[in-house]
N, C-alpha and C positions, 0 to 999 in steps of 0.2 A: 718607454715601457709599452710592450703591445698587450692590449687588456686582453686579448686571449690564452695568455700566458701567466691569468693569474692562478695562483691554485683556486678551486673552488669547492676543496673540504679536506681537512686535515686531520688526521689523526692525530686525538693529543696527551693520551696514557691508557690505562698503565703503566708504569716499568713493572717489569718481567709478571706481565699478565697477557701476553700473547700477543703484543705490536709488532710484531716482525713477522712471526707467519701471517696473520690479518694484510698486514702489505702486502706479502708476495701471490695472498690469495687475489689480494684487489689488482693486483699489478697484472695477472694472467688477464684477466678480463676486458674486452676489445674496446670497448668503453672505456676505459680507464686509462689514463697517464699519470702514472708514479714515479715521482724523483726516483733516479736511481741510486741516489746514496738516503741510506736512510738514516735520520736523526740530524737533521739541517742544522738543529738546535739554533735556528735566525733568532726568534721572537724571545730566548730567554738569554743564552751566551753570545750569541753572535751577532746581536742587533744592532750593533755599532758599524756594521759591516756594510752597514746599508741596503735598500730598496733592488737596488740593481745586482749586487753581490748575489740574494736572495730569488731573483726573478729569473738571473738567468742557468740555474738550477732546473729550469723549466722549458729552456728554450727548443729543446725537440718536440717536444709538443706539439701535434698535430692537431686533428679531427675531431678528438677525445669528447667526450658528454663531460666528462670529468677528469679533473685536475688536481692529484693532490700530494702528502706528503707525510710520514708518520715519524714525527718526534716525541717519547713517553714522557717526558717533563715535562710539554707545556702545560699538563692543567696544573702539574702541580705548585709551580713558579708562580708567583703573588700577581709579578708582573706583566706575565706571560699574554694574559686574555685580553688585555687593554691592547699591549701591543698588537693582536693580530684585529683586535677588530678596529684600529686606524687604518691598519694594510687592506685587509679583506673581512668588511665590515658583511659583506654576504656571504660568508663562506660557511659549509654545514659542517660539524665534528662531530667526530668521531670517540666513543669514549671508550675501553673493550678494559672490562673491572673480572679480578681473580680475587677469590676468596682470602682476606688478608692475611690471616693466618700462612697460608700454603703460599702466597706474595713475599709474607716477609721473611719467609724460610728458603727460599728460593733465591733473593737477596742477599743473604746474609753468606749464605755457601759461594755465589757469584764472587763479593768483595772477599772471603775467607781466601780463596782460592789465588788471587791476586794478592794476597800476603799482608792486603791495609787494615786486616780485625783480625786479631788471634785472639780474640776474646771466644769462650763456648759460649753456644748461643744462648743458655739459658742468661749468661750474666748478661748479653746483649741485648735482650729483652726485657731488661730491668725494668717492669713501667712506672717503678717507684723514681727512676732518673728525675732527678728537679729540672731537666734541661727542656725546654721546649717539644710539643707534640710533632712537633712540622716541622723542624728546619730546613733550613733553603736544600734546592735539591743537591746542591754538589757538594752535601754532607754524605757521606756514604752509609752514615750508621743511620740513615732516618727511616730503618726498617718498619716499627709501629706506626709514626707520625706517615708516611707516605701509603698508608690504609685506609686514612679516615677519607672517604671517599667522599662522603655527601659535603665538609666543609670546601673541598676543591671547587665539585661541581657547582656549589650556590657562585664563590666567583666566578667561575666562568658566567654563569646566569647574569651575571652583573653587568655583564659585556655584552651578551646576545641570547636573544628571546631565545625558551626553553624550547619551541618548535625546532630550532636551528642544532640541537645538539640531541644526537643517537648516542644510546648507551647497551655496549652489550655487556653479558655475561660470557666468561669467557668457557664454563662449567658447561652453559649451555651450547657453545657452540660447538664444543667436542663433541656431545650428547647429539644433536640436530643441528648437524653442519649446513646441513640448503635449505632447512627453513631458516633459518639465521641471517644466513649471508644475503637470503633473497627477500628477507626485512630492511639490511640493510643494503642492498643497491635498489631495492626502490628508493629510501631515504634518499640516495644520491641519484639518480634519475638516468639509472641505468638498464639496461637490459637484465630485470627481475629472476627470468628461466638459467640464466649461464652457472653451470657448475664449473669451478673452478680445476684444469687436468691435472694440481697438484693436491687437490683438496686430502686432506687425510697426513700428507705430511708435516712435519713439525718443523720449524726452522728454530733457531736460536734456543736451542734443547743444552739443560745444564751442561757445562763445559769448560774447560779449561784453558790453557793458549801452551802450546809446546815452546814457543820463544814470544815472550812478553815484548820484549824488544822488536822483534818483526811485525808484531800487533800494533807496539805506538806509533811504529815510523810509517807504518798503512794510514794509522789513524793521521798524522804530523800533514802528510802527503795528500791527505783527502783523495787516496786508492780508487773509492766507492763512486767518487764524483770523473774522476779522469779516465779509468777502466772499470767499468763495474764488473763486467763477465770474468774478466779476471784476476779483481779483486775478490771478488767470491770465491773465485776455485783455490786461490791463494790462502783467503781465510780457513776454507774449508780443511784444507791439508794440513793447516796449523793447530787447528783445533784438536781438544784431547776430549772427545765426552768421556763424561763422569756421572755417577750417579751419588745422591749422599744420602746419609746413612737416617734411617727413620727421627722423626722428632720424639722427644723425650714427651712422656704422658702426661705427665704432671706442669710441664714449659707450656703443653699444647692446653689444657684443664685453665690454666691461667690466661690465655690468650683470648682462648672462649669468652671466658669471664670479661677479659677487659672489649674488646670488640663487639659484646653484645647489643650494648646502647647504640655506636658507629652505626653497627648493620640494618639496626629499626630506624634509625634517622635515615637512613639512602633510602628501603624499602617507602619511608613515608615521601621522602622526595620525590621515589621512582612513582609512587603510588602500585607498589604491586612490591607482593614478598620475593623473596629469592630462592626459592626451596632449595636449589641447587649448593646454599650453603649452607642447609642444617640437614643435610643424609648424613 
């Protein structure tokens, strides 16, 4: 293993709170080497897979200040945080949080659209469920549970000093995209001033898959890892955006309610409020 080739900060959630344009922002950046498949998923599904399966994900790697990687499971995976601070017990992360309300509606339409919840989302949201707040991540219905942000981030705390883990907001970084970014590539100890030439674009925007089938055998085939350029443009032509339909007042009136507690436990963890989720 050549130790310049380890990553040296990881992106490790949200899901669908903006880890894929965050990559591709960080990926522009001449300081930076970004896996080119994103969603490694080593440290939670594919750890069996081993050290060098994992490392050589990285082997173009040159000159880079930084090295790294964005998979939105890992904070949320129990197991996830120990694993990576065995591998890369120095490494800085990355954490980029969406207001869970508009996360887990954004989710839900994601799985709908794939055909595995035909539930309306008000039943989906049931918070009366007896079933667990968190279940493991490759439940698909773990729209509420995969919100509570602050019990995530205390595990990862568990693993590596709170110095070691950046957290954005993702509200805010639509709002003030270079002061944002340039908070966090100092965190990674990059060239602070670089505005990204995509910046403003959105990648991974609600959407659908024209053939679900062309989507698995990309995914089966690991596309992202053997051609990325043109697994992208392949993905791109298959996709259908979509937009969905506003959330019901009275679902969203509930969600507030139950989220409320959640969002002053992160604020106290953050030590700083969130304004950006009570406009």
């Amino acid at each position: 293993m050549a130790e310049s080739r380890l990553p040296t900060f990881l992106v490790i959630g949200a899901p669908k709170s903006g880890t894929t344009t965050l990559a591709r922002y960080l990926g522009a950046h001449p300081d930076v080497y970004m896996a080119p498949e994103k969603e490694l998923r080593y440290f939670d599904r594919r750890h069996r897979e081993g050290p060098e399966w994992y490392l050589a994900h990285f082997a173009r790697a040159g000159s880079e200040k930084a090295v790294g990687e964005a998979t939105p499971t890992y904070m949320v995976d129990p197991d996830a945080p120990r694993r990576m601070a065995e591998l890369l017990p120095d490494a800085r992360l990355v954490a980029i949080l969406r207001n869970p309300i508009e996360r887990a509606y954004s989710h839900y339409w994601q799985v709908r659209r794939r055909g595995t919840d035909l539930r309306s989302f008000a039943e989906a949201m049931d918070i009366d469920d007896p079933r667990p707040l968190v279940p493991g991540p490759a439940q698909p219905g773990a729209y509420i549970g995969l919100g509570h942000y602050a019990a995530q981030l205390r595990n990862v705390a568990e693993h590596y000093p709170r110095a070691a883990i950046h957290v954005m907001i993702l509200e805010e970084m639509v709002d003030a995209p270079e002061a944002v970014l340039s908070e966090l590539h100092r965190f990674l100890g990059v060239e602070e001033a670089f505005t990204p030439p995509n910046l403003g674009e959105v990648f991974n925007a609600s959407h659908s898959f024209r053939s679900w089938r062309l989507r698995k055998a990309m995914m089966r085939v690991r596309a992202w890892s053997i051609a990325p350029g043109l697994a992208r443009r392949l993905d791109r032509l298959n996709r259908d955006e979509a937009a969905y339909p506003e959330m019901e007042p009275d679902v969203r009136a509930r969600l507030e309610e139950h989220f409320a507690a959640p969002n002053r436990e992160l604020a106290s963890w953050l030590g700083r409020e969130i304004t950006a989720w009570s406009n």
